[in-house]
Backbone as CSV, one residue per row, in Angstrom:
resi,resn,N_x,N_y,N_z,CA_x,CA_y,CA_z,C_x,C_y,C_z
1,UNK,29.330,101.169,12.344,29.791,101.067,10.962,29.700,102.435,10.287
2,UNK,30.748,102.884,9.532,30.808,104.371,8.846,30.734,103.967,7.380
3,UNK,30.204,104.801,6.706,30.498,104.844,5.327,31.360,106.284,4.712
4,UNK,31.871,105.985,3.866,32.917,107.859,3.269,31.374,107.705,2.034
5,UNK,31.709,109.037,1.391,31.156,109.583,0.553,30.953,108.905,-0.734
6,UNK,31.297,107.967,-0.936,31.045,107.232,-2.376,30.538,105.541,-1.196
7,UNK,30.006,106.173,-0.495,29.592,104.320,0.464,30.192,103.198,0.571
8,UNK,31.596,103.998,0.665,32.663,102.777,1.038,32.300,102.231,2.584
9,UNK,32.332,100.972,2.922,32.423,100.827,4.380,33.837,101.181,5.133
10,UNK,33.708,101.829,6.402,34.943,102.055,7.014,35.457,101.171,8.225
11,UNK,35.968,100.535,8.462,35.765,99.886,9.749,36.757,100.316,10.337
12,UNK,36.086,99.441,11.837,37.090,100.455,12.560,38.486,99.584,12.867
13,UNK,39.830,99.648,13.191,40.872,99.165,13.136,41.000,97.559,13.891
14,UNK,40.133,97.354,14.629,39.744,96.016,15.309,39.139,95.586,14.226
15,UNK,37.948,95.579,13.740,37.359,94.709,12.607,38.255,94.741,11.480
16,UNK,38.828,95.994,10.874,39.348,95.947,9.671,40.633,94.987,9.855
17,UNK,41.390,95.251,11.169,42.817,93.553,10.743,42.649,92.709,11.414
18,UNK,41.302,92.423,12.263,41.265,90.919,11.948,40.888,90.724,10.772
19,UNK,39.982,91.054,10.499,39.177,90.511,9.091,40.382,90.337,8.132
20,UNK,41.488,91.272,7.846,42.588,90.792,7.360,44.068,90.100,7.825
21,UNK,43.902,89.508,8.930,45.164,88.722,9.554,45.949,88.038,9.123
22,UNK,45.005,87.069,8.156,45.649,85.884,7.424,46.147,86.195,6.338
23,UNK,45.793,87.498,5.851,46.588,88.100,4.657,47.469,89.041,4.850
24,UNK,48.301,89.620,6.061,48.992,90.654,6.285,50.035,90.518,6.049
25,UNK,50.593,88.866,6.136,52.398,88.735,6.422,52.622,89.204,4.392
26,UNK,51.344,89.100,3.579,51.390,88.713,2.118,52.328,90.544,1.857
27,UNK,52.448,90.972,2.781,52.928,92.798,2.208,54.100,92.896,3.019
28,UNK,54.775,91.734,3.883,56.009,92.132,4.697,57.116,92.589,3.704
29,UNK,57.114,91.545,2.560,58.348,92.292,1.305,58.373,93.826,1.193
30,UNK,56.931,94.047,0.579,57.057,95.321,0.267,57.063,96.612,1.227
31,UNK,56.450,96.248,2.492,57.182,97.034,3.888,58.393,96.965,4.452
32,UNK,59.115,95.887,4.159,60.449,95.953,4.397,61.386,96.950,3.917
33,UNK,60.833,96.385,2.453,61.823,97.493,1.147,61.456,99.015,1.462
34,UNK,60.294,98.922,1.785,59.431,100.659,2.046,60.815,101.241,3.653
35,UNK,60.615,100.207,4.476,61.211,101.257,5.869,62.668,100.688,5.681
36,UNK,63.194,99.872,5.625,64.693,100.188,5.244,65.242,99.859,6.494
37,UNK,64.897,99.451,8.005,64.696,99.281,8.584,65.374,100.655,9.236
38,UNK,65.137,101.537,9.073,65.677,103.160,9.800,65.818,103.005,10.925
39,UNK,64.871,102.243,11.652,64.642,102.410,13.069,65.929,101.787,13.606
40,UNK,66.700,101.337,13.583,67.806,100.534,13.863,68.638,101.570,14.338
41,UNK,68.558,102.521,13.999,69.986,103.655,14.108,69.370,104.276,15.277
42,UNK,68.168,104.258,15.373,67.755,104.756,16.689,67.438,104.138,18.148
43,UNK,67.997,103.075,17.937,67.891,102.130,19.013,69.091,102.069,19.817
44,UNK,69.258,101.559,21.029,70.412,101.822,22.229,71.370,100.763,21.672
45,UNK,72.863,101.191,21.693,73.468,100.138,20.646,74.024,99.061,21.847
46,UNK,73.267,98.866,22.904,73.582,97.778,23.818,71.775,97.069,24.235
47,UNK,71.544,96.107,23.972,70.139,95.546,23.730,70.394,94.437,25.119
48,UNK,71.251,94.285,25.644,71.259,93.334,26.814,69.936,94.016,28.018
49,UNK,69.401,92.583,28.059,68.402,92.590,29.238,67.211,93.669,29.155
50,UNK,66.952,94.136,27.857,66.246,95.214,28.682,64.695,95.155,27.635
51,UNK,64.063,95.899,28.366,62.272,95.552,28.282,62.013,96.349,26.702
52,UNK,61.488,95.531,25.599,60.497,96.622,24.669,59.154,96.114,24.413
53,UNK,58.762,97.326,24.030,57.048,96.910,23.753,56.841,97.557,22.370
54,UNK,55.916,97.072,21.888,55.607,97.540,20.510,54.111,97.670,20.603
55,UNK,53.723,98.924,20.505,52.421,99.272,20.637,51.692,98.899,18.827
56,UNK,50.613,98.204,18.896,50.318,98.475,17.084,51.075,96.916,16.687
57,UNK,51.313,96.248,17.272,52.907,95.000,16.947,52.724,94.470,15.692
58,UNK,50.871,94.475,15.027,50.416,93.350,14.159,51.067,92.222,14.269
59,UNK,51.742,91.708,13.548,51.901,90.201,13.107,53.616,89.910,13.808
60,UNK,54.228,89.095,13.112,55.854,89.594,13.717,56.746,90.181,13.053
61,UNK,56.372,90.841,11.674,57.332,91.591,11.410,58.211,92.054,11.801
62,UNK,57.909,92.896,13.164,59.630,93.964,13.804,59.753,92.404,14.905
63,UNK,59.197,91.733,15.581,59.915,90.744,16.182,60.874,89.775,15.526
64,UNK,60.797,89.783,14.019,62.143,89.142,13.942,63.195,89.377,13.655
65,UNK,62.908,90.929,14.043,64.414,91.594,14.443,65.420,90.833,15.359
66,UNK,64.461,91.173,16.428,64.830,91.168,18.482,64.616,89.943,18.173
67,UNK,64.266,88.697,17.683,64.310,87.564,17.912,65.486,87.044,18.549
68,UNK,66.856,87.498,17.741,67.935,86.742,18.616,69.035,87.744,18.902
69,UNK,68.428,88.558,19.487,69.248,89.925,20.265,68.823,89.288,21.633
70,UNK,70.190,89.948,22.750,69.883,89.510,24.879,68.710,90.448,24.874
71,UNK,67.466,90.906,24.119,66.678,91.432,25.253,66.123,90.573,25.589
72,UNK,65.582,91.176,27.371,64.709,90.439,28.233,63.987,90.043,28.018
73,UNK,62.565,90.924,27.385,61.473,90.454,26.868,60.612,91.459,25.829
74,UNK,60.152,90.954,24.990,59.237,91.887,24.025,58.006,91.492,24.302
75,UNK,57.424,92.618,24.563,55.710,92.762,24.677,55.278,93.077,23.431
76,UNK,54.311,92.540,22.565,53.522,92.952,21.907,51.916,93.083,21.925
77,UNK,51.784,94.257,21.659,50.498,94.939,22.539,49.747,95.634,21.546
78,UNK,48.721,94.811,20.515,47.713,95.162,19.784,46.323,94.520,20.076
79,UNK,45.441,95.528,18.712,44.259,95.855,19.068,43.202,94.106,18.088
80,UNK,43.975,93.838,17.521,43.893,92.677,17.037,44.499,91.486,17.463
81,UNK,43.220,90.590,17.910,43.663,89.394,18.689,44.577,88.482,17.820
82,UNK,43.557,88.892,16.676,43.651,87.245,15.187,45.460,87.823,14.739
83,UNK,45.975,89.257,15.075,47.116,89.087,14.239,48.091,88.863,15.668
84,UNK,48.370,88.570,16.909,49.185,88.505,17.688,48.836,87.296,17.937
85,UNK,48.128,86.240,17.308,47.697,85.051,17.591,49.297,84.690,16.362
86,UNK,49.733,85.315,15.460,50.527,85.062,14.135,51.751,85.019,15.217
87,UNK,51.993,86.374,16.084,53.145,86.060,17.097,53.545,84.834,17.360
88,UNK,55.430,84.365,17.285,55.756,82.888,17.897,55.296,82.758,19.606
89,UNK,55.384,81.833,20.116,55.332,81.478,21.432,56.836,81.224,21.947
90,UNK,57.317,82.477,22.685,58.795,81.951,23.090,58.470,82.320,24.807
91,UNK,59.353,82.285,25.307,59.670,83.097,27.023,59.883,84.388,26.879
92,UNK,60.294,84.566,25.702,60.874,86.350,25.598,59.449,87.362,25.057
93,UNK,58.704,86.152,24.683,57.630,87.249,23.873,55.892,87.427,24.986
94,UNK,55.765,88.529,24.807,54.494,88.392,26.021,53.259,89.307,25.002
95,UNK,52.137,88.505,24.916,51.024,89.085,24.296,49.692,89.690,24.738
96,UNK,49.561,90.781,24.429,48.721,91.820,25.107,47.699,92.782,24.340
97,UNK,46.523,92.404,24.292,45.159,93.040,23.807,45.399,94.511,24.025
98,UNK,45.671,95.125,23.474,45.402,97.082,24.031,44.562,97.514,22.885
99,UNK,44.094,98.536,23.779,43.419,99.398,23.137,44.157,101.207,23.355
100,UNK,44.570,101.389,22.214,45.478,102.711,22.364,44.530,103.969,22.924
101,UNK,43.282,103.703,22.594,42.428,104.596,22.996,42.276,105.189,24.251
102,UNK,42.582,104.063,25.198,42.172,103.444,26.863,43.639,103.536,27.058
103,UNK,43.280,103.692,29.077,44.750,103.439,29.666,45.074,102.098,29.393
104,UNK,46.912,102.280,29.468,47.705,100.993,29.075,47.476,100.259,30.249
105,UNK,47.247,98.748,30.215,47.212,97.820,31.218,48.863,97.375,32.089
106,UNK,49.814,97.999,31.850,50.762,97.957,32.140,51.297,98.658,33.328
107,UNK,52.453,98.803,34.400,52.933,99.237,35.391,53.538,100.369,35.032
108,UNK,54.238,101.386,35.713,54.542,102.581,35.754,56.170,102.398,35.899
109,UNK,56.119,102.806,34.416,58.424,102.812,34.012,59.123,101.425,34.317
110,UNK,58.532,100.667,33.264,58.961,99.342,33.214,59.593,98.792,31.749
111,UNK,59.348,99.395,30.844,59.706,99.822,29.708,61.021,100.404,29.263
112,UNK,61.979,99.955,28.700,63.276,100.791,28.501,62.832,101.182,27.211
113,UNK,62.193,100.877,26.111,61.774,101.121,24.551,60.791,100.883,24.469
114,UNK,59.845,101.821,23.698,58.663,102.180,22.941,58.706,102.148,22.114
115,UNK,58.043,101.419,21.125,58.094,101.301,19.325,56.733,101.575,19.310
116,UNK,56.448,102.206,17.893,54.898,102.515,17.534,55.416,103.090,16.111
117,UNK,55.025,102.084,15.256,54.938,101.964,13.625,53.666,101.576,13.230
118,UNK,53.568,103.184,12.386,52.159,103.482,11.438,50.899,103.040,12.366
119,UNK,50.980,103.704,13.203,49.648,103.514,14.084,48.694,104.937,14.654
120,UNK,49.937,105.853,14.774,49.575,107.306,15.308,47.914,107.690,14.195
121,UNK,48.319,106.841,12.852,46.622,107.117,12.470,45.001,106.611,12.263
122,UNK,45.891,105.945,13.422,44.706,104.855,13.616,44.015,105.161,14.840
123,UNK,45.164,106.679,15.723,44.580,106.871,17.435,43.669,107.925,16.860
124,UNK,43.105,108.379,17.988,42.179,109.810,17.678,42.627,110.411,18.510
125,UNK,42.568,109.884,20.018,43.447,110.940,21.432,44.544,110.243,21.680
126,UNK,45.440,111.404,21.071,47.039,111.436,21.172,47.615,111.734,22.441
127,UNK,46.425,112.565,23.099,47.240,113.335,24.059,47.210,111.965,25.744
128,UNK,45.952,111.114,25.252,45.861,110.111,26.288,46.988,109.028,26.004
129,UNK,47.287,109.210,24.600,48.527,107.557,24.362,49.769,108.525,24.686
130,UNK,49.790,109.538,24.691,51.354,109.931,24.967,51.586,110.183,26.305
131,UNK,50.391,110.384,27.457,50.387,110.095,28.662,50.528,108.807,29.114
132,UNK,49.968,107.873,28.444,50.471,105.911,28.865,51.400,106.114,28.604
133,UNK,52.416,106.850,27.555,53.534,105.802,27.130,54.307,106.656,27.810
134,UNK,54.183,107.917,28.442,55.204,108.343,29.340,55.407,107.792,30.475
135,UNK,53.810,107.302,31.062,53.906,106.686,32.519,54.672,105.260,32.551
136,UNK,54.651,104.486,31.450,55.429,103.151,31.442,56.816,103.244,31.032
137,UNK,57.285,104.393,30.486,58.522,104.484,29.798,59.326,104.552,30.989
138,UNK,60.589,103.902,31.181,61.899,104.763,32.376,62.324,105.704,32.278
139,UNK,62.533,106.010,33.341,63.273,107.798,32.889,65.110,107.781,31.658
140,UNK,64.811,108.552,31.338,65.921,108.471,30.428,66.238,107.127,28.911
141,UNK,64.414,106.697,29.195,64.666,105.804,27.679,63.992,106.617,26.653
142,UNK,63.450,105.939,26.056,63.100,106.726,24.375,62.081,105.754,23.831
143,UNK,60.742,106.731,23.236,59.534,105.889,22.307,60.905,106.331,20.804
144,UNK,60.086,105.380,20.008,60.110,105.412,18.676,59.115,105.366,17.708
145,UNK,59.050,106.318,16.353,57.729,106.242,16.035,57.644,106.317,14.581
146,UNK,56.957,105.379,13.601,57.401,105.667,12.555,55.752,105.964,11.936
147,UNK,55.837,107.237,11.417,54.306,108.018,10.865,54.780,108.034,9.560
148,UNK,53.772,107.617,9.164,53.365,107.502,7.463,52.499,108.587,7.268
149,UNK,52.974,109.364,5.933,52.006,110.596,5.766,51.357,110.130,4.994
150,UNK,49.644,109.778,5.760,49.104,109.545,5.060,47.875,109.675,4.989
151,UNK,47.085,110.730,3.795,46.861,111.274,3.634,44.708,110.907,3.905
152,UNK,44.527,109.509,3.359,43.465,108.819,3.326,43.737,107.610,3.720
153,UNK,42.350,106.817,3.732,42.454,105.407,3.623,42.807,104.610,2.479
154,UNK,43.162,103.353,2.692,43.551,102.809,1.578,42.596,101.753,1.078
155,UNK,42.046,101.667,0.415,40.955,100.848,-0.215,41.160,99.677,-0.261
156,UNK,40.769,98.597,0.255,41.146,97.264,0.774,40.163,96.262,0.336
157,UNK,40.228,94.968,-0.087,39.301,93.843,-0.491,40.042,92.724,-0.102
158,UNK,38.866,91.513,0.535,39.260,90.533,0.298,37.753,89.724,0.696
159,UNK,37.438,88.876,-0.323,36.372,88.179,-0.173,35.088,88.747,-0.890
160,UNK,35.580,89.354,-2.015,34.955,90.637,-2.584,34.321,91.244,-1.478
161,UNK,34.931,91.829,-0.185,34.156,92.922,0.150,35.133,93.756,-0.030
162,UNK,34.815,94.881,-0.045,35.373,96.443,-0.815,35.426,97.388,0.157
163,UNK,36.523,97.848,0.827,36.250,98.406,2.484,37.746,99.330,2.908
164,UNK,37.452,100.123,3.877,38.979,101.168,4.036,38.938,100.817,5.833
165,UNK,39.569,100.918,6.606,39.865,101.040,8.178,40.395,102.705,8.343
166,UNK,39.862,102.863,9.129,39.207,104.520,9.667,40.647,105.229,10.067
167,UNK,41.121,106.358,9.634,42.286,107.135,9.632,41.921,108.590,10.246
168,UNK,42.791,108.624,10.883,42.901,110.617,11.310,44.094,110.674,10.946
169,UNK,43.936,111.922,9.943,45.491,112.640,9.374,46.063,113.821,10.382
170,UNK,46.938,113.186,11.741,47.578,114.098,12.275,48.799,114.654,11.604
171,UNK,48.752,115.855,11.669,49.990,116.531,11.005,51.214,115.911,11.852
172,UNK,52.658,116.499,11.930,53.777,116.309,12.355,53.941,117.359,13.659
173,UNK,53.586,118.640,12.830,53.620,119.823,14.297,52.848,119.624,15.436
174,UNK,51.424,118.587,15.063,50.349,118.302,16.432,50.771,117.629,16.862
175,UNK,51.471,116.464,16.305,52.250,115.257,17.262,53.279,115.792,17.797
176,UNK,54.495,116.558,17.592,55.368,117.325,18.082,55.198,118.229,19.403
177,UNK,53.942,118.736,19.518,53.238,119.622,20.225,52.842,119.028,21.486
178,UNK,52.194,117.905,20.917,51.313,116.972,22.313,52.713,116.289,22.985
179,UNK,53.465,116.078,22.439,54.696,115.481,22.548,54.871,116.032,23.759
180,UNK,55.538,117.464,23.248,56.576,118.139,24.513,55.224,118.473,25.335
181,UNK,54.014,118.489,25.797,53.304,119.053,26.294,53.153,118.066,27.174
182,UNK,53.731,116.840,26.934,53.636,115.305,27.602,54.967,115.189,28.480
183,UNK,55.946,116.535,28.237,57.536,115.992,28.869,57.977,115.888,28.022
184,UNK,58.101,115.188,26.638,58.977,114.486,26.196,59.878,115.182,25.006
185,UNK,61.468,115.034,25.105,62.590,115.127,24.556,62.111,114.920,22.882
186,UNK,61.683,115.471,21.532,61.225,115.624,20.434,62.523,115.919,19.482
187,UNK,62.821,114.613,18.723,63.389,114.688,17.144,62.715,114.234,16.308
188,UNK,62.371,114.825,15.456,61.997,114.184,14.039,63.032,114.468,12.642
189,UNK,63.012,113.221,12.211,64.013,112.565,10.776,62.806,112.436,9.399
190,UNK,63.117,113.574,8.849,62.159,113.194,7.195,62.875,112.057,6.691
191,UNK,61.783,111.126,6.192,62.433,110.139,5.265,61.944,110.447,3.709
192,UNK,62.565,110.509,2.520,61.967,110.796,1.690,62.393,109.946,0.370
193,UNK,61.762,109.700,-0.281,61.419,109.058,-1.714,61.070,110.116,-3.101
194,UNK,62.438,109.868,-3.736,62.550,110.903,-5.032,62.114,111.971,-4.444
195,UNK,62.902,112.857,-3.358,62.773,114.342,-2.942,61.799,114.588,-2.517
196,UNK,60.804,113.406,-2.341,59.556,113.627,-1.464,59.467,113.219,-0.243
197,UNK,59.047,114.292,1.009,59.210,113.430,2.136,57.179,112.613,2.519
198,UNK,57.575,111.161,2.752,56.567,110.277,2.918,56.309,110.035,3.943
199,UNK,57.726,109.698,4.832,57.347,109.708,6.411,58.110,110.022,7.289
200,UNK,58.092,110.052,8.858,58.933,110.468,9.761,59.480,109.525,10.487
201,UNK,60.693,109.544,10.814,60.841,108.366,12.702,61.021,110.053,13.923
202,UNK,60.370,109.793,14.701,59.842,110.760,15.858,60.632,110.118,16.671
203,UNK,61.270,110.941,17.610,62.375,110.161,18.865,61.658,111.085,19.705
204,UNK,61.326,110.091,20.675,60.324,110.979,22.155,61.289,110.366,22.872
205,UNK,62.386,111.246,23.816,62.988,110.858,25.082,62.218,111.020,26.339
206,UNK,62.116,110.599,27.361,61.649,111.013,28.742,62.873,111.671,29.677
C-alpha cells in the first residue's frame, strides 16, 4: 500500500478496478464523447476472420464495437478479474487474467491486432510489454494505442474511501523510443481539445 504526500492511499491497478468494477460502465458516456472513437480509422478496413486482443480490455466498452463485425475472435486480457467478469459470454470472446508487467501467456504471432487504451500508465516496464506484444503480433499487423496525457492520478471515492490507482507519466518520445528499439514501424496522431493536445493514438507496425 503507497500513500502520495497529502496521505492519499494509492493502490495498485488490480485493487484500485476491482474495487471499482461495478461502477465503471457509470463513465462509458463520457469516454465515448472524450475518444470519438479515432481508433476506427486505424484499423484494417477488412475485419473478416482475423484475431484481436485488447490488452487493459476493462469492461466491454471497445467490445461493442467488434461485437457484430466477421472477426474470429476477441481476446480480452486484463488485470482485473471483477471487470472481465462484466465481459458477455459469446464463442467470439475469450477471457484472460494478464499481468502487463509479466510475460504474455499467449503463443508467438497469433494476433493480427493489438489494442491498448489508456493503460501505457498503469505499466512501469515498457520495454518488457513491447517485447510480448511484438512476439504475439504477425508480421506485418499493427498494435494500437491510445495514451492519455496524463499528468497525475485521479482522485477517486466510492464507499467514502478517498483513494488514486498508481500512474507513471511516460512521455511520448520514451514510448516512441522503446518502440523502434522493439522493431516496431512508429506513428503518432495528436488529438487535441481547444488547441490543446490531450492525447495520442501510437501505430506500432511489425
Amino acid at each position: 500500500m503507497w500513500y502520495d504526500s497529502k496521505h492519499v492511499e494509492i493502490k495498485t491497478p488490480k485493487e484500485g478496478y476491482n474495487f471499482i468494477a461495478d461502477e465503471y460502465g457509470k463513465h462509458h458516456n463520457h469516454l465515448d464523447s472524450f475518444d470519438r472513437w479515432f481508433f476506427l480509422r486505424f484499423l484494417p478496413r477488412n475485419l473478416d476472420n482475423i484475431n484481436i486482443i485488447d490488452l487493459w480490455a476493462w469492461d466491454w466498452r471497445i467490445w461493442k464495437f467488434f461485437k457484430d463485425k466477421p472477426i474470429k475472435k476477441y481476446t480480452a486480457c486484463d488485470i482485473s478479474e471483477k471487470l472481465l467478469k462484466r465481459h458477455p459470454w459469446t464463442n467470439k470472446v475469450e477471457k484472460v487474467i494478464c499481468d502487463l508487467e509479466k510475460k504474455l501467456p499467449f503463443e508467438k504471432e497469433i494476433y493480427d491486432v493489438v489494442l491498448s487504451f489508456f493503460v501505457l500508465e498503469h505499466v512501469e516496464n515498457l520495454e518488457l510489454l513491447f517485447q510480448e506484444v511484438y512476439k504475439i503480433l504477425k508480421s506485418w499487423w499493427q498494435r494500437i494505442i491510445w495514451h492519455f496525457l496524463q499528468r497525475r492520478e485521479f482522485l477517486r471515492k466510492k464507499d467514502k474511501e478517498i483513494f488514486k490507482i498508481r500512474l507513471y507519466n511516460h512521455r511520448l518520445q520514451d514510448i516512441e523510443k522503446i518502440a523502434k528499439n522493439n522493431n516496431f514501424i512508429v506513428d503518432s496522431f495528436p488529438i487535441t481539445e481547444k488547441n490543446t493536445t490531450i492525447w495520442y493514438i501510437i501505430s506500432l507496425r511489425k
